[in-house]
C-alpha positions in Angstrom: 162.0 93.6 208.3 161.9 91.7 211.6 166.0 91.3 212.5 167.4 88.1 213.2 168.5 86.6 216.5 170.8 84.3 216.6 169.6 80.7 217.7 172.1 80.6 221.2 170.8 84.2 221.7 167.2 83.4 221.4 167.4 80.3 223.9 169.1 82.1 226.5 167.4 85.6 226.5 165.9 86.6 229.6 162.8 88.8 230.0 164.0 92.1 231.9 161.7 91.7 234.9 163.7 88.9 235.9 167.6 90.0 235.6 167.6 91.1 239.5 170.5 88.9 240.4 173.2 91.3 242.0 176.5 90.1 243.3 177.4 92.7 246.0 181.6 92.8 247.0 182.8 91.6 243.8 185.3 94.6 242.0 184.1 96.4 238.5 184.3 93.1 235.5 185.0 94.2 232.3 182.3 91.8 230.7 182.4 93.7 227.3 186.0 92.2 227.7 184.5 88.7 228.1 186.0 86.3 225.6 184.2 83.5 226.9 182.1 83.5 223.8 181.5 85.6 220.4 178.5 86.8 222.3 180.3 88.1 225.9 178.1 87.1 228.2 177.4 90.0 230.2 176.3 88.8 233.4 174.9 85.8 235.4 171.4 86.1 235.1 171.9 84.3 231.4 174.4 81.1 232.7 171.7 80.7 235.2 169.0 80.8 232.6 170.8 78.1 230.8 171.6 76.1 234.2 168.0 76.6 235.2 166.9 75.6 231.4 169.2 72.2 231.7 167.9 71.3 235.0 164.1 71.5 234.7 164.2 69.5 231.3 166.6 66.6 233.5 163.8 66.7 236.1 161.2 66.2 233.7 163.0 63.7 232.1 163.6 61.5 234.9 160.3 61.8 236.5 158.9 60.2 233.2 161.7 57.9 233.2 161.1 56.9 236.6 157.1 56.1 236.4 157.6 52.5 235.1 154.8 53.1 232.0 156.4 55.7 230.1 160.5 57.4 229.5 161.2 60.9 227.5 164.1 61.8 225.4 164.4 65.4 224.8 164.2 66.3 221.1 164.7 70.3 220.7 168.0 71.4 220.6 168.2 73.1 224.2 167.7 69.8 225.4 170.2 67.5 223.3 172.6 70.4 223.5 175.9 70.0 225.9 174.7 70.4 229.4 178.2 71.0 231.6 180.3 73.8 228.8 178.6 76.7 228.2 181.2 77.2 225.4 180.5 73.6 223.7 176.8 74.8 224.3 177.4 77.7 221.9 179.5 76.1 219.8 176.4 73.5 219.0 174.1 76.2 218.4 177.1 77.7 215.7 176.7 74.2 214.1 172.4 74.3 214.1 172.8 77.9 212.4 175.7 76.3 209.9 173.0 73.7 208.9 170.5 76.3 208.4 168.5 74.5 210.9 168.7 77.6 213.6 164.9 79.0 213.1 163.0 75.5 213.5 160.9 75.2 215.9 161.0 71.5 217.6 159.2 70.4 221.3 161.7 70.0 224.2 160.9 66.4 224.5 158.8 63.4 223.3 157.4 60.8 225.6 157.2 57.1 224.5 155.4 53.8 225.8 158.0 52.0 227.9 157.6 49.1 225.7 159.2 50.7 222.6 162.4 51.7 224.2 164.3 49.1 222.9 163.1 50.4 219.2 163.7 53.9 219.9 167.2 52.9 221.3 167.8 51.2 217.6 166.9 54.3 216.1 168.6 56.7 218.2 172.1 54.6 217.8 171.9 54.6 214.1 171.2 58.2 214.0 174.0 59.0 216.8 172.8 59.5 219.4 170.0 61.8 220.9 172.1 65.0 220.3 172.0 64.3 216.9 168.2 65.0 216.2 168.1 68.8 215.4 170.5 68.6 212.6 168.6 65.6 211.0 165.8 66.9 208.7 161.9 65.4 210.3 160.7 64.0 207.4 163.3 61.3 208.0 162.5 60.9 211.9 159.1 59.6 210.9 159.6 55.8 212.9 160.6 58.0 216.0 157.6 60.3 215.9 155.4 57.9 215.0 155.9 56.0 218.2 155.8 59.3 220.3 152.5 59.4 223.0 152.9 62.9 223.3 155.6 65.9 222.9 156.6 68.5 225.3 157.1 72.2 225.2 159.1 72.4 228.5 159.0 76.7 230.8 160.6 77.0 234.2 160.1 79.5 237.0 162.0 80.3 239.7 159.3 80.2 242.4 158.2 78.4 245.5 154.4 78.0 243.6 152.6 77.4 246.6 153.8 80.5 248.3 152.7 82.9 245.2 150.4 85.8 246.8 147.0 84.9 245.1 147.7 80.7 244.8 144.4 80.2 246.3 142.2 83.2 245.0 139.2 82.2 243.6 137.9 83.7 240.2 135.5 86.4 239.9 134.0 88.4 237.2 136.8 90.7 235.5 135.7 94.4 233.8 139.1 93.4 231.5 137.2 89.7 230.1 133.9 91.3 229.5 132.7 89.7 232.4 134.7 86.6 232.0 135.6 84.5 235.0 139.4 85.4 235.7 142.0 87.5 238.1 142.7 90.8 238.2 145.6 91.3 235.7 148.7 92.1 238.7 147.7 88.6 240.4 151.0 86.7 241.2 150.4 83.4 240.7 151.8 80.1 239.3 151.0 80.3 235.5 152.0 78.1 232.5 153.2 80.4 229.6 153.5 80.2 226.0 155.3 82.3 224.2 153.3 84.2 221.1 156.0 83.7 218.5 155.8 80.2 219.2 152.5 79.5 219.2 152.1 79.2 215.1 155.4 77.1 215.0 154.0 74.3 217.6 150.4 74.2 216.0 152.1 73.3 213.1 154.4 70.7 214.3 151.8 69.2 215.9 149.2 69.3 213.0 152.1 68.2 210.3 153.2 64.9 212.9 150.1 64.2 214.2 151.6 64.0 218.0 149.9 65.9 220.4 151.6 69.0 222.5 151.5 69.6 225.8 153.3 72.8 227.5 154.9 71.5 231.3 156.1 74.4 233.5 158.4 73.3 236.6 158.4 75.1 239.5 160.6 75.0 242.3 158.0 72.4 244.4 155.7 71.4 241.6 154.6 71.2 237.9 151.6 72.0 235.7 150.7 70.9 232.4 147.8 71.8 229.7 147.5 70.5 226.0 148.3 72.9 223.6 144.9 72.8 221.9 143.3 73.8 225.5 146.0 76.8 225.8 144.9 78.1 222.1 141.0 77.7 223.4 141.7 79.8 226.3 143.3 82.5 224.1 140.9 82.1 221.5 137.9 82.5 224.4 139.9 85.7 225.4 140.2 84.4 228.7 144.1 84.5 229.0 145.0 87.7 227.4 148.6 88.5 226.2 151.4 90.5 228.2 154.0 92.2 226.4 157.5 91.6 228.0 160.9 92.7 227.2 163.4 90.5 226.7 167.3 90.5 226.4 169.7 88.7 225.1 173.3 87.8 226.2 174.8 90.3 223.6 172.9 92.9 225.0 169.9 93.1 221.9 166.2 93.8 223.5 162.9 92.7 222.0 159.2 93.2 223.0 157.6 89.7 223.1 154.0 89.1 223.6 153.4 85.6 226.2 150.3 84.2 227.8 150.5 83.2 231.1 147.9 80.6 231.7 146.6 80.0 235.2 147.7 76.6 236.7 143.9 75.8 237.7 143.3 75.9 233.8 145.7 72.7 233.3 146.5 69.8 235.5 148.8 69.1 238.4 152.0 67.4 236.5 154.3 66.9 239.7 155.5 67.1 242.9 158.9 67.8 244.3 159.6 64.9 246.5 163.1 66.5 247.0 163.9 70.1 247.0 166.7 71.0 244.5 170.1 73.1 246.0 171.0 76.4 245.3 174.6 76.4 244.4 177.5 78.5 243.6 179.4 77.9 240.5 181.6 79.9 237.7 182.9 79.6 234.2 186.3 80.7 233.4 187.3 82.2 230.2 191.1 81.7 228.4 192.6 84.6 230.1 191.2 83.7 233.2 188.0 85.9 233.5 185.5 84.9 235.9 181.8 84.8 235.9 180.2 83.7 238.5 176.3 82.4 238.9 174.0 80.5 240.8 172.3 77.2 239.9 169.9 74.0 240.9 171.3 71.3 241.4 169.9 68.1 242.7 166.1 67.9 242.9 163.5 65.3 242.1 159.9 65.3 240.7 157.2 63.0 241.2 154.7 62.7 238.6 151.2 63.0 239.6 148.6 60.2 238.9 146.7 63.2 237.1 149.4 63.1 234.5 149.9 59.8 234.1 146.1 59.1 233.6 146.3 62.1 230.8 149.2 60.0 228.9 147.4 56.8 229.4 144.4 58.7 227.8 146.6 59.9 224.8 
């Protein structure tokens, strides 16, 4: 029987490969001690994967926002959650769980024509507010989907993409893909990934609302996109195959997940960064006055690419 994580541990859990943050000249922290959280927190690598979450959704958002045709609210809760208390972050989640609403799968964000945001506004006031929309049940957000142009699955990576080793190699036959056009499978590269486990979920979101998905990965100087139904063709095809990765959670619980990471020349050029984010210092402090410190983006902006804009214009 497959064990259950609990929803604030699932959003924050980090695949191994990338806990590598070491802070060098600090003395021994007692993190099992932590009491920031039921959870303890035991290092930085997880505030900065909810920073890092926080900030790529906000970039999205206001490159939308800021095209003139279109604007995007985000919808799943890692997006309407609290964005500046890690603590009121988690306490949100405890409410999702409370509501037995912790296990539904939901798109980071939907994208509307600019020329229903007045409507949306009405709907999202009534409701209370954006942050509301996890804890009310879909059937009776039908007016807001049915208004939506697309939805977004939103992945980050902490990457300068066009500095990746193989950016620029070209495909060639692979033993691996029967022959298939491809790279070999250690290529570093930007990719846009999708996560097996949520694969099922999103087909059938997207299936029961009749909006379509797109997955949008943002790098640290641009974005990619691809449609959902062109990421499941790929895998279908066998031309992305899966890569097992394990993954770990802030209270310290490991699981094996399987993810496909889609090569950016298989999807479209989303964005540009038109101004490079800062790395910054910052801490959270705990009631006895533990600290933690971590590092974070802030600042940042994305341009969206007329590539993307004609693909929402198409939709």
């Amino acid at each position: 029987m497959k064990k259950h994580i609990h929803s604030f541990e699932k959003v924050l859990s980090v695949s191994k490969e990338n806990i590598a943050l070491e802070i060098h000249d600090f003395p021994l922290l007692p993190w099992t001690d932590f009491l920031l959280n039921p959870r303890r927190l035991r290092g930085s690598d997880f505030l900065m994967r909810w920073s890092q979450g926080v900030w790529s959704e906000n970039r999205l958002i206001e490159a939308v926002n800021e095209n003139g045709g279109y604007f995007a609210i985000p919808y799943g809760p890692s997006g309407t959650a609290p964005t500046d208390d890690v603590r009121a972050f988690e306490l949100y989640f405890e409410r999702l769980e409370a509501a037995g609403l912790g296990n539904i799968k939901r798109p980071d964000l939907l994208v509307f024509k600019k020329e229903d945001k007045s409507e949306i506004d009405k709907f999202l006031k009534v409701i209370g507010g954006v942050q509301e929309l996890p804890f009310i049940q879909e059937d009776k957000l039908k007016p807001l989907l049915k208004k939506a142009v697309a939805a977004i699955e939103c992945e980050n990576s902490l990457w300068k993409s066009k500095k990746m080793p193989d950016y620029a190699t070209e495909f060639s036959a692979q033993k691996r893909l029967n022959g298939k056009l491809g790279l070999k499978k250690t290529a570093v590269l930007p990719t846009i990934i999708i996560k097996e486990e949520d694969r099922e979920p999103l087909k059938k979101w997207q299936d029961q609302n009749h909006v379509p998905i797109h997955v949008w990965h943002v790098f640290y100087d641009q974005a990619f996109g691809i449609p959902l139904d062109e990421a499941e063709r790929l895998i279908n095809d066998g031309l992305i195959q899966p890569t097992i990765q394990t993954f770990q959670a802030p209270g310290g619980a490991t699981t094996k997940k399987a993810i496909y990471k889609i090569y950016y020349r298989y999807g479209y050029p989303l964005g540009d960064a038109v101004e490079e984010p800062k790395l910054v210092s910052a801490y959270v402090e705990d009631k006895n006055g533990h600290i933690l410190p971590y590092v974070k983006f802030d600042g940042g902006k994305l341009k969206i690419r007329k590539e993307a804009v004609e693909i929402l214009d198409s939709l």
